[in-house]
C-alpha positions as CSV (number, residue, x, y, z in Angstrom):
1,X,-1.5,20.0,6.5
2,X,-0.1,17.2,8.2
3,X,0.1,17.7,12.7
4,X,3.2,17.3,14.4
5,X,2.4,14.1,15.5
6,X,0.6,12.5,12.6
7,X,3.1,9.6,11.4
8,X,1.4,8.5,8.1
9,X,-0.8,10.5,6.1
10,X,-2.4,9.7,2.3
11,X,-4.1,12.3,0.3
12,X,-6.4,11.3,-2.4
13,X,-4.9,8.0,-3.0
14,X,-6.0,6.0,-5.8
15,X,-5.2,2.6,-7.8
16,X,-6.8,2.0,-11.3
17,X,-5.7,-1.2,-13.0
18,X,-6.8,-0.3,-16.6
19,X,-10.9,0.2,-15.9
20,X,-10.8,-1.6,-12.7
21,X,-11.0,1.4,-9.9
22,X,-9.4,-0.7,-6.9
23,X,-8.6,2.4,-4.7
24,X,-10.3,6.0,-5.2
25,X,-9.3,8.7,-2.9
26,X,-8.4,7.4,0.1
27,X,-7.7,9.8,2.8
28,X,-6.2,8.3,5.7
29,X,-4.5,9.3,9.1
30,X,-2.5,7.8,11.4
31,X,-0.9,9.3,15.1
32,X,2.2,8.1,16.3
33,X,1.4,5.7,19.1
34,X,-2.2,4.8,17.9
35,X,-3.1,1.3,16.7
36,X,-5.8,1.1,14.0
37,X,-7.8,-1.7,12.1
38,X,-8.6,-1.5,8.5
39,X,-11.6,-3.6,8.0
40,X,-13.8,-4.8,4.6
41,X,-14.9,-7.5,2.8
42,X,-13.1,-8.8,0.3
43,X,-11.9,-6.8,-2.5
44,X,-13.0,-3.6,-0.6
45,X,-9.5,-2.2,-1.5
46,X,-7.9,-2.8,2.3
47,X,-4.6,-4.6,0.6
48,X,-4.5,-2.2,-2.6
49,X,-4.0,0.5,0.3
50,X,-1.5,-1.1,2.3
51,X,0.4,-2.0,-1.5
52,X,0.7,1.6,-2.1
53,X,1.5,2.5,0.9
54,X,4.5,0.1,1.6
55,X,6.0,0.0,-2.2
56,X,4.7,-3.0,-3.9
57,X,2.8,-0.8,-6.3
58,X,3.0,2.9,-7.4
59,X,-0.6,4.6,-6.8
60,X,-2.5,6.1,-9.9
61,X,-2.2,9.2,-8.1
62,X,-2.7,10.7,-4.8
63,X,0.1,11.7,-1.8
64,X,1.8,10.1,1.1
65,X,3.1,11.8,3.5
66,X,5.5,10.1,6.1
67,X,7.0,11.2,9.4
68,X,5.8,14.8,8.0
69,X,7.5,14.3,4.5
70,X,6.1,13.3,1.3
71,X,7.2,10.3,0.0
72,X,7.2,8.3,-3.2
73,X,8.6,4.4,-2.8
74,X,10.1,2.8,-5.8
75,X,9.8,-0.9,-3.7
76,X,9.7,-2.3,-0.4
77,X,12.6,-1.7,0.4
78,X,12.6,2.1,0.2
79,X,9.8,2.3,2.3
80,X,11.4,-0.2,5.4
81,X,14.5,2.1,4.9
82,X,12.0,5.2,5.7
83,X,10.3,3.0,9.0
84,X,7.7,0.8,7.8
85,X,7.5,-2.7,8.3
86,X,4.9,-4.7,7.2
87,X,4.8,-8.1,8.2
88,X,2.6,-9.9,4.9
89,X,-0.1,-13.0,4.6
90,X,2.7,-14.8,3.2
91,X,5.3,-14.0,6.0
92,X,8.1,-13.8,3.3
93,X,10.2,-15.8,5.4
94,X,13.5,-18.3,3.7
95,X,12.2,-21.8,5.1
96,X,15.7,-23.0,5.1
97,X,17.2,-20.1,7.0
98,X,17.5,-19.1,10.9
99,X,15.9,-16.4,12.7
100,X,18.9,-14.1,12.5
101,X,19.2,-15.1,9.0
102,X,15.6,-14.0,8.3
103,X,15.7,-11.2,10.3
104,X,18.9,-9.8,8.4
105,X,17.9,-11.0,5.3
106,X,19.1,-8.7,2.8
107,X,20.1,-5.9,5.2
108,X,23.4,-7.7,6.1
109,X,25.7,-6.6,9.1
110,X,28.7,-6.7,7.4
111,X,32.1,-7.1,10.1
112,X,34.7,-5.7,6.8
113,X,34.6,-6.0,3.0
114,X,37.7,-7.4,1.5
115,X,37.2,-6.4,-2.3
116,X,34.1,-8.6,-3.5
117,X,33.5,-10.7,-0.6
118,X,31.9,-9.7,2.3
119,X,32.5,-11.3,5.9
120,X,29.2,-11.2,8.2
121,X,28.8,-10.3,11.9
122,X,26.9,-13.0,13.0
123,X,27.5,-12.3,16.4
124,X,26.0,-8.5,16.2
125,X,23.1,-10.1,14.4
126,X,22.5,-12.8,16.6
127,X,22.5,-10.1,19.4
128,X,20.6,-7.7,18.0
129,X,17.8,-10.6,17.2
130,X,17.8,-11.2,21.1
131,X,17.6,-7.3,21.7
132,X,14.5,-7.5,19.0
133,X,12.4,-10.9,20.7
134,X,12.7,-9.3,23.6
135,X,11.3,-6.3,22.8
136,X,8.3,-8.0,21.5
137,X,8.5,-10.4,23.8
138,X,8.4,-13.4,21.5
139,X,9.8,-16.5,22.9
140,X,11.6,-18.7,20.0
141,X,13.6,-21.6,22.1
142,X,15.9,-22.1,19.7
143,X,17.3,-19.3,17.6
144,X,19.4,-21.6,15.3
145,X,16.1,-23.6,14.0
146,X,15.1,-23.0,10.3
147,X,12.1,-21.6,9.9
148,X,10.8,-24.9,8.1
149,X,10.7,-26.4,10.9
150,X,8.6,-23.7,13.0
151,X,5.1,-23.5,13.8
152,X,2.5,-21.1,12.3
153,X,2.8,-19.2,15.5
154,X,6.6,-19.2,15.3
155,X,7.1,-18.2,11.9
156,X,4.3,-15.4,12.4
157,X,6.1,-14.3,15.3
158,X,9.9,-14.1,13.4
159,X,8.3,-12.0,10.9
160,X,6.9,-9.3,13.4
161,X,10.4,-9.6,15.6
162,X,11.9,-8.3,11.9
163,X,9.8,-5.3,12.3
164,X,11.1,-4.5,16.3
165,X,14.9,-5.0,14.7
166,X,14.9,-2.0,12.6
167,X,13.3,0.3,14.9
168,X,10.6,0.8,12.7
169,X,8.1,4.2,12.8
170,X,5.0,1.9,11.6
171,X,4.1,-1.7,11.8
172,X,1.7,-3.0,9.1
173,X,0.2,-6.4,9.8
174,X,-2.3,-8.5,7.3
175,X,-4.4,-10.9,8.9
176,X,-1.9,-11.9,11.2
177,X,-3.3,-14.6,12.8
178,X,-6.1,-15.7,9.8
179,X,-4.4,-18.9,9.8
180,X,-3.1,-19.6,13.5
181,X,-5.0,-21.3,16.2
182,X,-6.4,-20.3,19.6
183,X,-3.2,-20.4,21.7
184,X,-0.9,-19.1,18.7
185,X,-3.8,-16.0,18.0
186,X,-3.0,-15.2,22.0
187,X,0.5,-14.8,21.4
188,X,0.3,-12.9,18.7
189,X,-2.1,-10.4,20.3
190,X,0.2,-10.2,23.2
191,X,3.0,-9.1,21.2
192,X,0.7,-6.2,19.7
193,X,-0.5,-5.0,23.3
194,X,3.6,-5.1,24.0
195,X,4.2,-3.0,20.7
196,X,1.4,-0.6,22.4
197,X,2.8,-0.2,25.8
198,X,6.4,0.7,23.5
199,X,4.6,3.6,22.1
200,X,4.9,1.6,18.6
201,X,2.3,2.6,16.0
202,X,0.8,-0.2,14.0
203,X,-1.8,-0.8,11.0
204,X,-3.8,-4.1,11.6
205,X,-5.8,-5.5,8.4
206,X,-8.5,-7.6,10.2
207,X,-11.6,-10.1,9.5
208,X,-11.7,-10.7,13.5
209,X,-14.0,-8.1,15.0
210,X,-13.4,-9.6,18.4
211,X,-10.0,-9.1,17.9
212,X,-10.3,-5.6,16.4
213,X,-12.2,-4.3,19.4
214,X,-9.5,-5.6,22.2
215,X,-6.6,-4.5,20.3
216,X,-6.9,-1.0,18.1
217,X,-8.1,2.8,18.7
218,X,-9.8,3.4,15.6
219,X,-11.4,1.5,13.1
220,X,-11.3,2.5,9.2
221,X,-13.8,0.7,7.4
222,X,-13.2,0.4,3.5
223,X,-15.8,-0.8,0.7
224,X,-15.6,-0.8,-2.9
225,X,-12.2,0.7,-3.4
226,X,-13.3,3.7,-0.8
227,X,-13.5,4.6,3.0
228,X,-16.6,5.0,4.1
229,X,-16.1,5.1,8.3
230,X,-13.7,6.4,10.3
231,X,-14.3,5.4,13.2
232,X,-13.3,5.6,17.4
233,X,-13.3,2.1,18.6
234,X,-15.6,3.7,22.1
235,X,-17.8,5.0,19.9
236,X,-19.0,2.2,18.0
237,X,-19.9,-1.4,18.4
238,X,-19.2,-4.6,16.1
239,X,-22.6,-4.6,14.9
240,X,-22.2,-0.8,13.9
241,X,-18.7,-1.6,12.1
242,X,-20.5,-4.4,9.9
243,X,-23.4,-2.2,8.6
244,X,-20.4,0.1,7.4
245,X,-18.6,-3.0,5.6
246,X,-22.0,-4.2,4.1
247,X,-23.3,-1.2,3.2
248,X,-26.2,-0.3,5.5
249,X,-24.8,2.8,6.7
250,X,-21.9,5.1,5.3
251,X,-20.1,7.7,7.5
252,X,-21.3,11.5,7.1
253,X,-18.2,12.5,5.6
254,X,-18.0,10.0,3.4
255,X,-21.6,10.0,1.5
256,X,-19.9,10.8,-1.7
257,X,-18.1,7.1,-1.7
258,X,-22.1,5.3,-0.7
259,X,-22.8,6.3,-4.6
């Protein structure tokens, strides 16, 4: 049973690719509000989750339940037209667009339709990709630049300014800043304290335990297709949260996936 303020729920959720067991019954819970990490090594199952849960890929079996509803996404797109946003390691930005262009890209404010053709309101988009930077307070100078010629920080922040501009339920981010440096990283993280303060409830797939500690609630450590902690962020400490990922210790309620 899913509580009134629980905004994404998954029951049992598994992915099998032929023999390969990549995700076995992974119960997961998130509150509205509440920002938490998913953490792992490598191929511990963290992005075979976040695949299911945003629409890449259909699960084996298993539920989700969304905004109290359960749900079953086709694509991606069903599941941004629900709430969730996910902003990927490859961005999935158009290099030789703007950022209102990439921020509207395929969801279109159309001013009329005349037969086939379509005429665009630029201006509404342009305005509502002001509305959405400063929401998450990202600062692009020049809205008009392609993306091509953007720093890592800038593209990085574009894609998570997509997910303020469709008032999304649930942000999803993967390794958002494995690939940025010191200054960019900051920047990055202060637009996840803003999304925070907004009440905004947000999924962060980390490596960075520093980073992990100063930003989430709860940390959900996977291994070997499994969960194996759920975890309070006051409760535990990084050293803790790496016996979990290497195998040293496996939560109480989760001795059955130590096996």
């Amino acid at each position: 049973m899913t509580s009134s303020n629980t905004i994404l729920e998954t029951v049992g959720l598994t992915k099998h690719y032929g023999g390969v067991h990549a995700l076995e019954g992974a119960d997961f819970k998130i509150h509205a509000g509440e920002h938490v990490a998913i953490m792992g090594d490598n191929g511990a199952g963290k992005s075979t989750f976040v695949r299911q849960i945003t629409g890449v890929e259909r699960p084996t079996r298993g539920q989700i339940i969304f905004n109290g509803a359960s749900v079953t996404f086709e694509n991606p797109m069903e599941a941004r037209e629900v709430g969730i946003e996910t902003v990927f390691q490859s961005l999935a930005l158009a290099d030789e667009l703007d950022v209102p262009d990439n921020l509207f890209l395929g969801r279109e404010l159309v001013r009329f339709r005349l037969g086939p053709f379509s005429i665009l309101d630029y201006k509404a988009m342009r305005q509502r990709t002001m509305e959405a930077l400063e929401k998450t307070a990202v600062k692009i100078p020049n809205l008009k630049n392609t993306i091509r010629n953007m720093s890592g920080g800038q593209r990085q922040c574009v894609a998570i300014a997509r997910t303020a501009t469709f008032h999304s339920k649930l942000t999803i981010m993967d390794e958002p800043t494995a690939a940025l440096g010191v200054q960019e990283t900051a920047q990055v993280e202060n637009i996840i304290r803003t999304l925070k303060q907004q009440g905004e409830s947000l999924i962060l797939i980390s490596h960075n335990m520093r980073q992990v500690f100063d930003l989430v609630d709860r940390i959900v450590v996977f291994r070997r297709g499994r969960i194996v902690a759920d975890l309070r962020k006051e409760e535990t400490d990084p050293q803790d949260v790496v016996a979990y990922i290497t195998g040293a210790k496996t939560g109480a309620e989760f001795q059955d996936a130590a096996a």
